[in-house]
Every structure is written in structure tokens, then in C-alpha cells.
C-alpha positions as CSV (number, residue, x, y, z in Angstrom):
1,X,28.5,-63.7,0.6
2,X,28.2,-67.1,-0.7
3,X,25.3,-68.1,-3.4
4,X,23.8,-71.4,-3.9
5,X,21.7,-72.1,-7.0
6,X,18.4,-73.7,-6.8
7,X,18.9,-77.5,-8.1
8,X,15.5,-79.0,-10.5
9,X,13.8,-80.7,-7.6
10,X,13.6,-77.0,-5.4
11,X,11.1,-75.4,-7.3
12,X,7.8,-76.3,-8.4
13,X,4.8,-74.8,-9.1
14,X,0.8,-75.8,-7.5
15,X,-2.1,-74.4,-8.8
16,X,-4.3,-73.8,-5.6
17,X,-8.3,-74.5,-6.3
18,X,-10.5,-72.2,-4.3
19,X,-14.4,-71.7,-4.0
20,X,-14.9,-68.8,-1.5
21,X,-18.4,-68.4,-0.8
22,X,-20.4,-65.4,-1.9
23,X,-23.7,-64.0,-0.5
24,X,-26.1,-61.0,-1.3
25,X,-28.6,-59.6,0.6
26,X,-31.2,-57.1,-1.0
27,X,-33.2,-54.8,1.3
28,X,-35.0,-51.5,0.2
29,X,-33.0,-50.9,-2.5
30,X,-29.9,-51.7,-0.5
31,X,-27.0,-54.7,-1.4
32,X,-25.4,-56.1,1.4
33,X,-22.1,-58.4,0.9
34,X,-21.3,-61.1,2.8
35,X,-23.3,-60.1,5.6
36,X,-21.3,-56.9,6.0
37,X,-23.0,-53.6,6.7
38,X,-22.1,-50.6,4.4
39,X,-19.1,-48.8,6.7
40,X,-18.8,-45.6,6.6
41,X,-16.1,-43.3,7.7
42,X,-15.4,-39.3,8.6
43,X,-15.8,-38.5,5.0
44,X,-17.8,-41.1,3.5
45,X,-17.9,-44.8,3.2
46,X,-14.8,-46.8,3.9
47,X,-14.0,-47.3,0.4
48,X,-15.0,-44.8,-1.3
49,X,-17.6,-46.3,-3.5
50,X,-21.4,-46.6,-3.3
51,X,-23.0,-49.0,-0.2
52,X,-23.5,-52.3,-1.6
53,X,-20.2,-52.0,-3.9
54,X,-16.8,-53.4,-4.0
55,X,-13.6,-50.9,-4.6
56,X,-10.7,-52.2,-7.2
57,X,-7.4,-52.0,-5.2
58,X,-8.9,-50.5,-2.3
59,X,-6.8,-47.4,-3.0
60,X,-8.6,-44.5,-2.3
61,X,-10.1,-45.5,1.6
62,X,-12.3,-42.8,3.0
63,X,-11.8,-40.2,0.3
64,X,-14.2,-37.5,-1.7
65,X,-11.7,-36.1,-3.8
66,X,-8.1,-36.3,-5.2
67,X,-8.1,-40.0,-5.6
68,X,-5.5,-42.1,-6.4
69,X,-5.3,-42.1,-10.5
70,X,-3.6,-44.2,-13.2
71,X,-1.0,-42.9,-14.7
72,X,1.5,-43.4,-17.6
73,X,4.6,-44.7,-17.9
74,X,7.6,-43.6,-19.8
75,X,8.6,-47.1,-22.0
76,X,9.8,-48.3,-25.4
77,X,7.4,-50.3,-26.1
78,X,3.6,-49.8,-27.6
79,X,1.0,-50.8,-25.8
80,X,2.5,-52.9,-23.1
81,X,0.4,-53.0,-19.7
82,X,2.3,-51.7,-16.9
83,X,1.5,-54.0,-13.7
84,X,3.0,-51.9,-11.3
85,X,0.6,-48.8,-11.9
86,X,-2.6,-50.8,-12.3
87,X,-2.0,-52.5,-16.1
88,X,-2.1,-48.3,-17.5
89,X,-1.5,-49.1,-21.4
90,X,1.7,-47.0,-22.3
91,X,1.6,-45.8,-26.1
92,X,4.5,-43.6,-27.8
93,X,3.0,-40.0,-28.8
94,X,2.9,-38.0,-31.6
95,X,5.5,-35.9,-30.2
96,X,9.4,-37.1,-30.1
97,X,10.6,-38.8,-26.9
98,X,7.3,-38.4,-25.2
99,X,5.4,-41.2,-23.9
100,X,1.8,-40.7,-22.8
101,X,-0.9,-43.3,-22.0
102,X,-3.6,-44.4,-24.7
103,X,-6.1,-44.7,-22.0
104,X,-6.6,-42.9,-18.8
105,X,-8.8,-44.5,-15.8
106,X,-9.8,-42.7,-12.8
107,X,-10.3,-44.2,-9.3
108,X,-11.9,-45.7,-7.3
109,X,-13.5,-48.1,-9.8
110,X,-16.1,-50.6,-7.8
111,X,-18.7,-53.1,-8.6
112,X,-21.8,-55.0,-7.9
113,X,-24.7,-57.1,-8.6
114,X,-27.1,-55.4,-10.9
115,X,-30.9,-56.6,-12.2
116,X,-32.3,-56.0,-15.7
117,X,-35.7,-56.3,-15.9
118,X,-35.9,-57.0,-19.9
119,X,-38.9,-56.1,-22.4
120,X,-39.2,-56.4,-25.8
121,X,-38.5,-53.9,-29.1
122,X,-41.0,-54.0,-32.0
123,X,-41.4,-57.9,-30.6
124,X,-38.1,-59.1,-29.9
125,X,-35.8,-59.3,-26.5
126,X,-32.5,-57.9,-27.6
127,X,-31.2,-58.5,-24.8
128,X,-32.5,-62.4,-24.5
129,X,-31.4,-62.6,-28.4
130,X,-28.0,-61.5,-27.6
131,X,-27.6,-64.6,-25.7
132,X,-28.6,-67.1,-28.0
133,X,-25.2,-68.5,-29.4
134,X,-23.7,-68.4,-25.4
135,X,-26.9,-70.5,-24.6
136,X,-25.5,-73.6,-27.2
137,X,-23.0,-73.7,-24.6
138,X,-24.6,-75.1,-21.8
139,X,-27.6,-76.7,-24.5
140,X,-25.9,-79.8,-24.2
141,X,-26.5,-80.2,-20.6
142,X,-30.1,-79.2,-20.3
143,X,-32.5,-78.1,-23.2
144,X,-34.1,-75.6,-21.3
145,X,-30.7,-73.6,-22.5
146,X,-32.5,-73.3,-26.5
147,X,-33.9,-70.0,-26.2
148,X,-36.3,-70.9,-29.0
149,X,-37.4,-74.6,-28.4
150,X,-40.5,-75.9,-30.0
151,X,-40.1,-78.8,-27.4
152,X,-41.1,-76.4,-24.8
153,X,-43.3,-74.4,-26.8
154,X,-41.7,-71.1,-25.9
155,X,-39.5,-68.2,-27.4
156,X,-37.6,-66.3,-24.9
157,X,-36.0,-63.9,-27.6
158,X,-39.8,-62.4,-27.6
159,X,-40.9,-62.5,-24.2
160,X,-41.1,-59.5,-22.5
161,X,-40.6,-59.4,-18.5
162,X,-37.0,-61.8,-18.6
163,X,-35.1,-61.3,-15.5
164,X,-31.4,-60.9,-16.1
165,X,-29.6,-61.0,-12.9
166,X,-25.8,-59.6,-13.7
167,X,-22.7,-60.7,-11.5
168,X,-19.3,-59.2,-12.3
169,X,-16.1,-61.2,-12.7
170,X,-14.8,-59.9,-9.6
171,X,-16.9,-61.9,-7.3
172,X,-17.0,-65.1,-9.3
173,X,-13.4,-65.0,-10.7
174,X,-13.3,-67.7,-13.1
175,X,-16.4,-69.2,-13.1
176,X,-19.5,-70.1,-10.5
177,X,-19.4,-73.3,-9.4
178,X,-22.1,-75.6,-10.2
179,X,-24.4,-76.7,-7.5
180,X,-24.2,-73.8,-5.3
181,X,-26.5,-71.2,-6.6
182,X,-28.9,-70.6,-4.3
183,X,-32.0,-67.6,-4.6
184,X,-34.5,-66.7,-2.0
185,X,-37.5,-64.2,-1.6
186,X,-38.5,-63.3,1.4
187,X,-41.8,-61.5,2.0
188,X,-41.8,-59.3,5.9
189,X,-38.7,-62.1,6.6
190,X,-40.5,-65.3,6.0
191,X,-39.2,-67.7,3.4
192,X,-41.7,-67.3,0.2
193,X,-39.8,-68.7,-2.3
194,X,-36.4,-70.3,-3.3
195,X,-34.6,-72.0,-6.1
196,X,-31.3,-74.4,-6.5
197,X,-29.3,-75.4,-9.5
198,X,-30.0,-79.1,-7.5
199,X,-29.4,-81.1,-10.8
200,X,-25.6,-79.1,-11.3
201,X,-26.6,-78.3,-15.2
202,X,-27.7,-74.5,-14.9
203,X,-31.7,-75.1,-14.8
204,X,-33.1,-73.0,-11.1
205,X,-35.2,-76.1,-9.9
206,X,-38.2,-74.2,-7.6
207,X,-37.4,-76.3,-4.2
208,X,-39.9,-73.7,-1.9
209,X,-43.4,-72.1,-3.3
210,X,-46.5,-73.1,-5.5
211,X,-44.5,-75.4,-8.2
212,X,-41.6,-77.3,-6.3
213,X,-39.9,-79.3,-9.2
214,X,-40.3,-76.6,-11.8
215,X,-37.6,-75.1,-13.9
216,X,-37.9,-70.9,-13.1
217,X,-34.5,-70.0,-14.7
218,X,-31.1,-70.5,-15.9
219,X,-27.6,-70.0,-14.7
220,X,-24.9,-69.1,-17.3
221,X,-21.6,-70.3,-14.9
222,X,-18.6,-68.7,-17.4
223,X,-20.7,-65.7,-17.6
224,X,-21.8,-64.9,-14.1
225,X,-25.2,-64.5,-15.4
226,X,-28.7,-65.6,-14.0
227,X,-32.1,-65.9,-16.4
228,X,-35.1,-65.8,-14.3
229,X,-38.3,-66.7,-16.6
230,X,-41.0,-67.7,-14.7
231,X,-43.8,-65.4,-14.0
232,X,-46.0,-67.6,-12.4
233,X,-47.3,-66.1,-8.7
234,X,-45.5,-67.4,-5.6
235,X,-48.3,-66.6,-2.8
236,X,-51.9,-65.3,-3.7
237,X,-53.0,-62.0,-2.6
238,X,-49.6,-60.7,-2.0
239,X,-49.1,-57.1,-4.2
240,X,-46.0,-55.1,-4.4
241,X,-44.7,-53.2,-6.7
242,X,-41.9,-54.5,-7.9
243,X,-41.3,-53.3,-11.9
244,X,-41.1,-49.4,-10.5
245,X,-44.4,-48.6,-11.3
246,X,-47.3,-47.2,-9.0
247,X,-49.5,-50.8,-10.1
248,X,-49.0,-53.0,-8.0
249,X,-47.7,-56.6,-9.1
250,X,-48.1,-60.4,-7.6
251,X,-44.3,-61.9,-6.8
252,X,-43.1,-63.4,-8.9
253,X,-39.4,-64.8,-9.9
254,X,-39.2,-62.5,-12.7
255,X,-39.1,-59.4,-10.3
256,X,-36.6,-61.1,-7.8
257,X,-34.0,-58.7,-6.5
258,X,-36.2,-55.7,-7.1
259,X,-34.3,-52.8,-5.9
260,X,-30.8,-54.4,-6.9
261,X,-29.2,-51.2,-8.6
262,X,-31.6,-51.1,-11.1
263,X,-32.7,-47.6,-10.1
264,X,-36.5,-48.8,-8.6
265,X,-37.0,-46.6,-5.2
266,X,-39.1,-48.7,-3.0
267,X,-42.3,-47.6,-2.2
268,X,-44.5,-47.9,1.6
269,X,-45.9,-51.3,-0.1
270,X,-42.6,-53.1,-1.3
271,X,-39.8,-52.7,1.8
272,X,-41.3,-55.7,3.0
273,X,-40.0,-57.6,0.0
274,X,-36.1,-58.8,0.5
275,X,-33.9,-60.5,-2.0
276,X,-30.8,-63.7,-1.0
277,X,-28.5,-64.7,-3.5
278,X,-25.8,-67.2,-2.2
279,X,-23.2,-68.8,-4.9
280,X,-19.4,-70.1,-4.4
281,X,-16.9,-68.8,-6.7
282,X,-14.3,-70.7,-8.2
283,X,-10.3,-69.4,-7.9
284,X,-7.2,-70.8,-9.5
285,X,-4.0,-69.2,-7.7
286,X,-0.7,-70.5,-9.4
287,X,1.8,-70.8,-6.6
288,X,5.2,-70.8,-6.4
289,X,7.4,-73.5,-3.7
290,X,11.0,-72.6,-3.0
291,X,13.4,-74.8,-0.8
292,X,16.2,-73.1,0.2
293,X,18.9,-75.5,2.2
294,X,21.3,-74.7,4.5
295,X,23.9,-77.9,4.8
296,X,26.0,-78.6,7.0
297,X,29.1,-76.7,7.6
298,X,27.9,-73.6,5.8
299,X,26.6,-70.1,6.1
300,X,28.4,-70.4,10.0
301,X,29.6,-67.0,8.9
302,X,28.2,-63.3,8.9
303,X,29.9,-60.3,7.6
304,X,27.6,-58.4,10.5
305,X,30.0,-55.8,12.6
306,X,28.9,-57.1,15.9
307,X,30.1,-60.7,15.1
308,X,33.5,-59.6,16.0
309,X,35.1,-59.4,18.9
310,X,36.1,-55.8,19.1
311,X,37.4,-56.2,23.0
312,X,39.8,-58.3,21.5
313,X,41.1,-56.7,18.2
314,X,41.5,-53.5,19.9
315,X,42.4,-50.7,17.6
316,X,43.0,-53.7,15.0
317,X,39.5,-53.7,13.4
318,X,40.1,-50.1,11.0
319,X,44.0,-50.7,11.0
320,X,45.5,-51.9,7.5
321,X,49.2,-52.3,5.4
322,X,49.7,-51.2,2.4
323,X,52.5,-51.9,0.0
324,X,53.0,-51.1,-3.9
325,X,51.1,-55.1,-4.6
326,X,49.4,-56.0,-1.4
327,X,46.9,-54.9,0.5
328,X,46.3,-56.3,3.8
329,X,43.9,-56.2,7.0
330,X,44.6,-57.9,10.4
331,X,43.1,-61.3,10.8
332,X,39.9,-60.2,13.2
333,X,38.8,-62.5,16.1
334,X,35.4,-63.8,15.8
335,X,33.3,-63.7,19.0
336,X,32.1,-66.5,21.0
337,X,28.3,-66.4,21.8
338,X,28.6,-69.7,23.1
339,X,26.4,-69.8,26.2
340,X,27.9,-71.4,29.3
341,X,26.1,-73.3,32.0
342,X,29.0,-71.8,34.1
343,X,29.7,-68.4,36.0
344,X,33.0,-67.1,34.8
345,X,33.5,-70.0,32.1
346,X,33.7,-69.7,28.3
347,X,32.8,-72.4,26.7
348,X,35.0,-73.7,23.6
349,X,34.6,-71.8,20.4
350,X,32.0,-73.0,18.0
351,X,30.8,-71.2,14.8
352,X,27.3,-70.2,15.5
353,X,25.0,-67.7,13.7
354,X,21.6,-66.5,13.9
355,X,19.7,-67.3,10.3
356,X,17.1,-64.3,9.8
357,X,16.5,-63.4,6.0
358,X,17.0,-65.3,3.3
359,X,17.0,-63.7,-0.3
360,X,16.2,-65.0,-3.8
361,X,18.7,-63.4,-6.7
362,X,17.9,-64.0,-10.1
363,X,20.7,-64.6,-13.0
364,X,22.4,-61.4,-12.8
365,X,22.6,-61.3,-9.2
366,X,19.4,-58.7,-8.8
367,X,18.2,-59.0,-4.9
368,X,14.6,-60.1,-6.4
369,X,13.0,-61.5,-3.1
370,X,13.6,-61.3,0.3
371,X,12.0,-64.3,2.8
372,X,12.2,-62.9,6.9
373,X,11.9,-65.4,8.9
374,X,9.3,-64.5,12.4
375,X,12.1,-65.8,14.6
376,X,15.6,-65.7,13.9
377,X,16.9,-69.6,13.7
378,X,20.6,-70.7,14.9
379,X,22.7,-72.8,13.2
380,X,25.6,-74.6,14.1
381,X,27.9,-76.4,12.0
382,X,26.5,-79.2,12.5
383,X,23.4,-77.8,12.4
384,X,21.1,-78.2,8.8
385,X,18.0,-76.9,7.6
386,X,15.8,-76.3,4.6
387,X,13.4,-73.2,4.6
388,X,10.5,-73.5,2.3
389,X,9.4,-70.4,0.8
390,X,5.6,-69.8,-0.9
391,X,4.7,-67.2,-3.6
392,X,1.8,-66.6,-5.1
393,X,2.6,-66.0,-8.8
């Protein structure tokens, strides 16, 4: 088998930017993502994990019991994350030669949205207050960010009734893109309400309902976290009970998504109410480009068994000398696959094979990758072609 090494110009690597679209719906109590209904199969739902969730791996499909679990690995080193079973921390033990995990995780593990409804502690919003040094952040870009402005006369970090809207890394990846944050509230289907981040700088501009124009909340992008703040009633004699109570409430933004695992069971008087919540993620997938060439004049052999002619070597093909320095086999006739236009004609000999697989080695001559091609391609000796291979590091 021949070998040819990979020359500066046949590898690089891309980074791929992505923004795959997310949306949530909110319904009695209910998420829905991406328009997808909550599947379920003979023992449950498809994947394991609570309607409206999202399972980690997608290991444990349509299971109630012995899931799939993380496990150690036996290693050397401390506290090295093993990749193959699910970055499981290995850990050396108290006890010689034994290596046990430092950290044990069941499965399935899932997400999803989730709403805090926030109040305040002996006059202060922990929660809110927590935020206050993330908020400098994004202060620069619109000063609605300072929690405590005198500018705007307000101190969220002792308001009571802030909406935190929580979205976990898994659905936003790296960061939400600005500009495509998008809430609505919907009262028995009909439009009531909805909000943008129009001016790309984190403020929820009210585009739909009583205040167009008006600043309602705040979108922290790195953090995959929405701040709804205003309270201020979206249509008049509308009451539901939003904050879990049995009095009722007026809608407002600062009980949007009411019902989105935040334990409130909705009542006869609030299933009319239904939550949208559309944002675009943002991905970066480093990928890998390999060309692999194949010149002219080479890899016209194969060491497969049906390339020779075994009609013609007769009992030559397992027959061999042997003398106290040599050993030798017989010189095997290759066979002609040489198609012929003509009955009862061969045409003239030509090196041909039939190109399939093509495998990466590293250093050492470790089979580290192996490329199949959908359709084997033939290759004369004349014949050249370069193969590009793509992997996603």
C-alpha cells in the first residue's frame, strides 16, 4: 500500500457561521419547540424527557428505566474529561490502581425555556441585583441596561414583579443574535401584544399594543436571558390569572409566558392566554478541508483477491519456492476488466481500478479516518482526481 502525505496547501481549516432559527410556543402550561408537537412513544415520550424539553445526546429514546449512564474511565491522569463517554471527569481514588469518577451524571439530562416571576426580599430584587455588573456590559449600548438610573427614575434591584425569561445554552449556542428577538401574546389567538429588539442594542421596543415605541424589556445576548419590566396593561378589561393566584390580573408583559415551567397550572380563565418567543441562534462549527489527489499513473493497483486472474494462474496463486535465502511467489496475472464494444474480443490490457475508500493515517500509521465514497470511481492511468474530504472538528 502506498502513502502520500498531505502537502501545506491540502488542509485548511473554515469556521462555518450559523444562525438556526429558534421558536417557542406556550399553551396551557405546555412549550412547544419549533412547531413540533410533544411525541410520544409505547413507553413514554420519544426522548425520554418531559413535553416541551430537549434530551442531551438523545440516548435514552423511549425509555422509563435503565438509562444510558456516564461512567468512568480507567486513566493516568486527574481530572481529564473523557469525550468518548460524555466529558465523565476521571479522578485517581484513594485506593491503589483504582480509578473511579469524581462526578457521576445520570441520563437523560434535557432542557428548556423557563420564567421567573421575581419579587423582592426585605426590599431588594436579588435576583435583579445579581445582574447588575452583567448589565455594564450591554450599558454602553443603551442606558436602559443601568439597573439603577436616576435618568430614568427607576431602581429595578427593588421592584418587585421583574420577568426573567431563562434560555439555556443549548438552544442559543454561543450567543443570540441581535435583531431577531421576537415576543408575542396572544389572548383566544388574536395578536395582543408584541415586542422586537428593532434598534439591535437589547432594549424590547413594544411594536403591537397600547404604547408602540416604548421600551418593555431587555435582552442579555451572551447570557440567553430576557428582562421583561413593564407592567403597564395591554387591553382593558381583559383578567387572567397569570401570577398563580386565584385574583385575577390585567396582561401585562411582566406575566408573558405564564405557564412556561414555572409550575402555574392554568386555571378555566387563563387557557385562552398563549405565549411566542422567536430568536436566531448564533453557531460557530470549525471545519476541517482535506484534498486527497490521485495523479496520474498511480494507485492503478489493488491488492484485492479478485483483481487477479485466477483462470489464468491456475494452481499458481497459493504455490511458492523456498530456498535457505529466498523466498519466492509466482508472478500472478492481473485481470483485464477492460470492457469491449466487441463479442468475443478482449480489448488491450490497461491498468484500471475501482477507487472506493480513502483513509486518513496519522504519523504512526494509525488508520484514523476513513472517507467512502457513494459510488465507487474508476481510474485509469491516465486518469487523475482529487477527492475533498469535510470534517467537522
Amino acid at each position: 500500500m502506498s502513502y502520500d502525505n498531505f502537502k501545506p496547501d491540502d488542509i485548511f481549516v473554515n469556521t462555518i457561521k450559523a444562525h438556526p432559527k429558534q421558536s417557542f410556543f406556550i399553551y396551557n402550561s405546555q412549550v412547544y419547540i419549533n412547531q413540533h408537537g410533544n411525541l410520544t412513544g409505547q413507553n413514554g415520550p420519544v426522548t425520554s424527557v418531559p413535553a416541551g424539553y430537549v434530551s442531551l445526546y438523545e440516548l435514552n429514546l423511549d425509555r422509563t428505566s435503565n438509562y444510558i449512564s456516564a461512567s468512568g474511565v480507567e486513566g493516568t491522569n486527574q481530572g481529564i474529561p473523557d469525550k468518548r463517554r460524555f466529558n465523565v471527569f476521571i479522578a485517581k481514588s484513594s485506593s491503589a490502581g483504582q480509578y473511579t469518577p469524581p462526578v457521576t451524571q445520570s441520563y437523560p439530562l434535557s432542557a428548556s425555556i423557563t420564567r421567573d416571576l421575581t419579587t423582592t426580599i426585605s426590599g431588594n430584587n436579588l435576583k435583579v441585583d445579581a445582574l447588575r455588573n452583567v448589565a455594564l456590559k450591554y450599558a454602553v449600548q443603551s442606558p436602559h441596561f443601568e439597573l439603577t438610573s436616576s435618568f430614568l427614575a427607576r431602581d429595578l434591584t427593588t421592584t418587585t414583579n421583574i420577568n426573567l425569561i431563562h434560555i439555556p445554552t443549548i438552544f442559543y449556542e454561543s450567543t443570540i443574535k441581535k435583531g431577531t428577538v421576537n415576543l408575542k401574546f396572544n389572548i383566544t389567538g388574536t395578536l395582543l401584544a408584541e415586542c422586537a429588539d428593532t434598534r439591535r442594542n437589547g432594549e424590547l421596543i413594544e411594536t403591537t399594543g397600547p404604547k408602540p415605541g416604548s421600551v418593555v424589556g431587555l435582552v442579555f445576548y451572551d447570557e440567553g436571558l430576557i428582562m421583561l419590566t413593564a407592567s403597564h396593561d395591554l387591553v382593558d378589561g381583559v383578567d387572567i390569572s397569570y401570577d398563580g393566584d386565584t385574583s385575577p390580573d390585567n396582561a401585562s408583559w411582566i406575566y408573558f409566558g405564564a405557564g412556561m415551567n414555572d409550575g402555574i397550572s392554568h386555571n378555566s380563565s387563563s387557557v385562552s392566554a398563549s405565549f411566542g418567543l422567536d430568536f436566531e441562534a448564533t453557531s460557530y462549527t470549525n471545519t476541517m478541508t482535506l484534498f486527497c489527489h490521485a495523479p496520474k499513473g498511480k494507485y492503478n493497483f489493488s491488492n484485492n483477491p479478485t483483481s487477479i486472474d485466477s483462470s489464468s494462474a491456475g494452481q499458481s496463486i497459493t504455490k511458492y519456492s523456498v530456498s535457505d535465502y529466498t523466498y519466492k511467489q509466482p508472478r500472478l496475472p492481473i485481470k483485464n476488466v477492460m470492457s469491449s464494444s466487441y463479442s468475443g474480443y478482449d480489448e488491450e490490457f490497461k491498468r484500471k481500478t475501482y477507487i472506493s475508500k480513502i483513509g486518513i493515517y496519522d504519523e504512526d500509521d494509525n488508520l484514523i479516518m476513513i472517507a467512502a465514497l457513494s459510488k465507487p470511481v474508476k481510474k485509469e492511468e491516465n486518469d487523475e482526481y482529487t477527492f475533498k474530504l469535510t470534517y467537522d472538528i
